[in-house]
VOLO-529142 format. One record per atom (N, C-alpha, C): z, y, x. Coordinates in steps of 0.05 Angstrom, whole numbers, plus 5000, padded with zeros to 4 digits. Layout:
BEGIN
ZYX ...
end
This chain:
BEGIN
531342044742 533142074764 534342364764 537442384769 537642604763 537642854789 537143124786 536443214802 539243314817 539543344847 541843334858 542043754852 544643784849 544844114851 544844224876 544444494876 543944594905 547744674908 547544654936 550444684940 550945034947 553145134942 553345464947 555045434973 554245664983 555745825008 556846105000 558846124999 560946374994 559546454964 559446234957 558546394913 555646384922 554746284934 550446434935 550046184932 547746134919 546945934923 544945894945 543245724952 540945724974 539445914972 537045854944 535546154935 535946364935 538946444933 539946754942 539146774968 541446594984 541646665017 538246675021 536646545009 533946505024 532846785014 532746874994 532247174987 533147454998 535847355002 537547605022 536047595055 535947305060 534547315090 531947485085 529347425062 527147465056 527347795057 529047905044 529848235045 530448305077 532148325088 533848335120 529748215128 528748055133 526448125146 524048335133 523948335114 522348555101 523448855114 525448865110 526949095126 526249125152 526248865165 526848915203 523248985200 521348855187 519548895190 517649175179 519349345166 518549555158 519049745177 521649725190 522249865208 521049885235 520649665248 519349535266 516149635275 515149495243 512149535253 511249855240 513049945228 513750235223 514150465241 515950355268 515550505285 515150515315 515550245328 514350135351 511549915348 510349925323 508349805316 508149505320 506249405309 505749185294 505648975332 503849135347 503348875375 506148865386 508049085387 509749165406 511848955385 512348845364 514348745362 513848385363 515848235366 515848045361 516847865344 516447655336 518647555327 521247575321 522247405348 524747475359 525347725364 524147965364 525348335355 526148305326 524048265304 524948185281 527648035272 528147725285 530547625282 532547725285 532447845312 534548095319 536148295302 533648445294 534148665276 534848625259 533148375240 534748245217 537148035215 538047945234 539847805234 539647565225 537047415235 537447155221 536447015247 536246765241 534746525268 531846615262 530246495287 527746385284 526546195264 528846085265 527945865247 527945955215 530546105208 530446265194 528446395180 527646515210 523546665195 521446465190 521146215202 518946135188 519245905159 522645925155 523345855129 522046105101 521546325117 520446595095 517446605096 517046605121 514146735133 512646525150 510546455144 509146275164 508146425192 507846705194 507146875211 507947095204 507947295229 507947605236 505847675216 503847565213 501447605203 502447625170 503047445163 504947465135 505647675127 508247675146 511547875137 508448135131 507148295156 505248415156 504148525128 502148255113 502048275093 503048365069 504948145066 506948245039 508848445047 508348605060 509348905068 507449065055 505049035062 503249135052 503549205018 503248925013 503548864984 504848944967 506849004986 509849174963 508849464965 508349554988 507749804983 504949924963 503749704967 500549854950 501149684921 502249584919 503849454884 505249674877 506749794893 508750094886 506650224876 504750214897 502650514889 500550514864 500250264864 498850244836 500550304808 503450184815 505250234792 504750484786 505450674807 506150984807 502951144798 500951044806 498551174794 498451084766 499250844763 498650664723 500550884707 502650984714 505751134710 503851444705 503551534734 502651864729 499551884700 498051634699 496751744674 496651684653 498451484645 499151424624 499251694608 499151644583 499151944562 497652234583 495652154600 494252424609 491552374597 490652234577 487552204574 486252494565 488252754551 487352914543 487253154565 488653094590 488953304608 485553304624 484753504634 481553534654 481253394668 479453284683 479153134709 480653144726 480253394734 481953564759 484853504761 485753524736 489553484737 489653174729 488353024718 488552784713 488152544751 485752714770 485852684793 487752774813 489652984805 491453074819 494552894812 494952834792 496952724788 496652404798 494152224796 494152044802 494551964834 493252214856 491852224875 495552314891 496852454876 500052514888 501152254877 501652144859 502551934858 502051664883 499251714890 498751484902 499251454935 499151784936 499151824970 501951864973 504652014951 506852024965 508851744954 507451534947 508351274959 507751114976 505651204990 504450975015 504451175036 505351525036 505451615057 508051825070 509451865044 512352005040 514351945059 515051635059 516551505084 513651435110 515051615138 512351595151 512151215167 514051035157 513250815166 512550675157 511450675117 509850685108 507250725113 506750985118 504851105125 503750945153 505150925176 503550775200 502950445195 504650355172 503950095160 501150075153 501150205126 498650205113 496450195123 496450505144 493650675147 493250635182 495350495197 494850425222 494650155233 497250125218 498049775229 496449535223 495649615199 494049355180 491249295196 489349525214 487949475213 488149345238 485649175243 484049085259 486348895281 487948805252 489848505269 488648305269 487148195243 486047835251 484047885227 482847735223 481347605204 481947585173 484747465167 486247395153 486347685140 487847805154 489248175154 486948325139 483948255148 482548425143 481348375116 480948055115 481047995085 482448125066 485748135067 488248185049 486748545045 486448715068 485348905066 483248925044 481148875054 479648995032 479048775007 480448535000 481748474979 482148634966 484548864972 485249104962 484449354951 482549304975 480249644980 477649504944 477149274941 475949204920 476849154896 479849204897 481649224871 481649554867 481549664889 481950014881 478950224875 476250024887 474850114879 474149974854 475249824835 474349774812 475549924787 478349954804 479750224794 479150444786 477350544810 476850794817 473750884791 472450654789 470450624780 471150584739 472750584738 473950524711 474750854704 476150984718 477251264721 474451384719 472651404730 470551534733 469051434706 468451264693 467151224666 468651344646 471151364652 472551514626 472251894631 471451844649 470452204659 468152234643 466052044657 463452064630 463551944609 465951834599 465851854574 467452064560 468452234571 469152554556 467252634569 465852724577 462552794589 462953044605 466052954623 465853114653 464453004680 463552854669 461452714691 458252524676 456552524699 453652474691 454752124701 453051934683 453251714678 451451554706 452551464727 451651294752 453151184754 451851034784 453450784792 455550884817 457250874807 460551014819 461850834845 459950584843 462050494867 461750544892 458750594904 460050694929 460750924933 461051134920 463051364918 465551334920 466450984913 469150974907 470150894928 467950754951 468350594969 468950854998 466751074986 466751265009 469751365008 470051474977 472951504974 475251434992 476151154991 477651005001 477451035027 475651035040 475551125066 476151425071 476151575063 476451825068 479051835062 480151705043 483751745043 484651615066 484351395080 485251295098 485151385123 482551615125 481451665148 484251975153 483952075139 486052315123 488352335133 489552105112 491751935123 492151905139 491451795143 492051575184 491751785200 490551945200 490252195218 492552415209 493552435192 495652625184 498352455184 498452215200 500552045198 501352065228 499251995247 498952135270 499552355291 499752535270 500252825281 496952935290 494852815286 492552865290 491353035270 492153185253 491953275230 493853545227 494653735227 495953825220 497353965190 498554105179 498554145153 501153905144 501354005112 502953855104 502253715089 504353385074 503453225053 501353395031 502553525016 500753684998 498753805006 498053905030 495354005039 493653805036 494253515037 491553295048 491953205013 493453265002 492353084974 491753384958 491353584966 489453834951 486553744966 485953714986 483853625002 482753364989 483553154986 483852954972 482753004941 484753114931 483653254890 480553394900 480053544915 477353684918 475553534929 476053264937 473653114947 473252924924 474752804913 475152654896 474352694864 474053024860 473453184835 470253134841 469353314863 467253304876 465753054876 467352814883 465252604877 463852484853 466552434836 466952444807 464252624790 464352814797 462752994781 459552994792 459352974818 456553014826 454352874819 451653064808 449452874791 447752654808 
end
């Protein structure tokens, strides 16, 4: 049977228009839960901003809870890119600058734009069940990470040979805690102050017998 073609609207086909909508809410929702936060918006704020129906959104997103997510997703996919990026060709550089380049890579893409930053390190938490899963989903992709980085330390033998993960786990918490508080205005100082703070806790963990 043959399969019917999709029909176009002004040259797009469906999959476009349904992608352009998918973008226009990724947007309303960056912005949104970026800066009047994640409870304070609704839906229909979202439709608004993005310009599409309701109906519209749950042709993209089954929930707030969603869009939420794969917001998330894009941004800590960025950040992994940008940490895989800064050490590529650094295997010969020290701990220290090999943790500094990774550690700026990682924080001035999830904290550079500050609605980013209230995404990540404010918004995500403590929405549902679901949310918290997708969370530390993540938090157990970065400490396996983290734990891979740290064996190749002791294996140039800038670090004593243990078990690295909950260092990696304390880690992660301490960037977030950092973060989220220097995203806040609860923190004072600048971006580069908290990821020098950051390189010295992180060297510090790395290395300690």
């Amino acid at each position: 049977m043959a399969t019917r073609p999709q029909r176009s609207y002004a040259g797009r086909s469906a999959a476009e228009r349904s992608a352009e909508r998918r973008e226009r809410l990724m947007a309303a929702g960056l912005e949104l839960f970026g800066t009047e936060g994640y409870a304070a918006t609704s839906i229909e704020k979202l439709c608004t901003t993005a310009g599409v129906s309701t109906r519209n959104f749950y042709e993209e997103f089954s929930s707030r809870e969603t869009l939420l997510m794969r917001l998330h997703d894009r941004v800590i996919e960025r950040a992994m890119d940008a940490v895989v990026r800064a050490l590529a060709g650094a295997d010969d550089l020290p701990l220290r600058e090999r943790v500094e380049r990774g550690m700026r890579a990682y924080i001035t893409t999830t904290a550079e734009d500050p609605r980013w930053a209230r995404l990540s390190y404010v918004e995500l938490v403590g929405i549902s069940d679901a949310v918290e899963r997708h969370r530390l989903d993540w938090r157990a992709r970065w400490v396996e990470f983290l734990d891979a980085e740290s064996r190749r330390a002791v294996a140039r033998g800038e670090a004593a040979d243990r078990d690295f993960q909950l260092g990696a786990v304390a880690l992660i918490g301490g960037v977030n805690e950092l973060v989220y508080h220097w995203s806040t205005g609860a923190v004072t100082g600048s971006l580069d102050d908290i990821i020098d703070e950051l390189v010295r806790l992180t060297t510090a963990l790395v290395t300690a017998s």
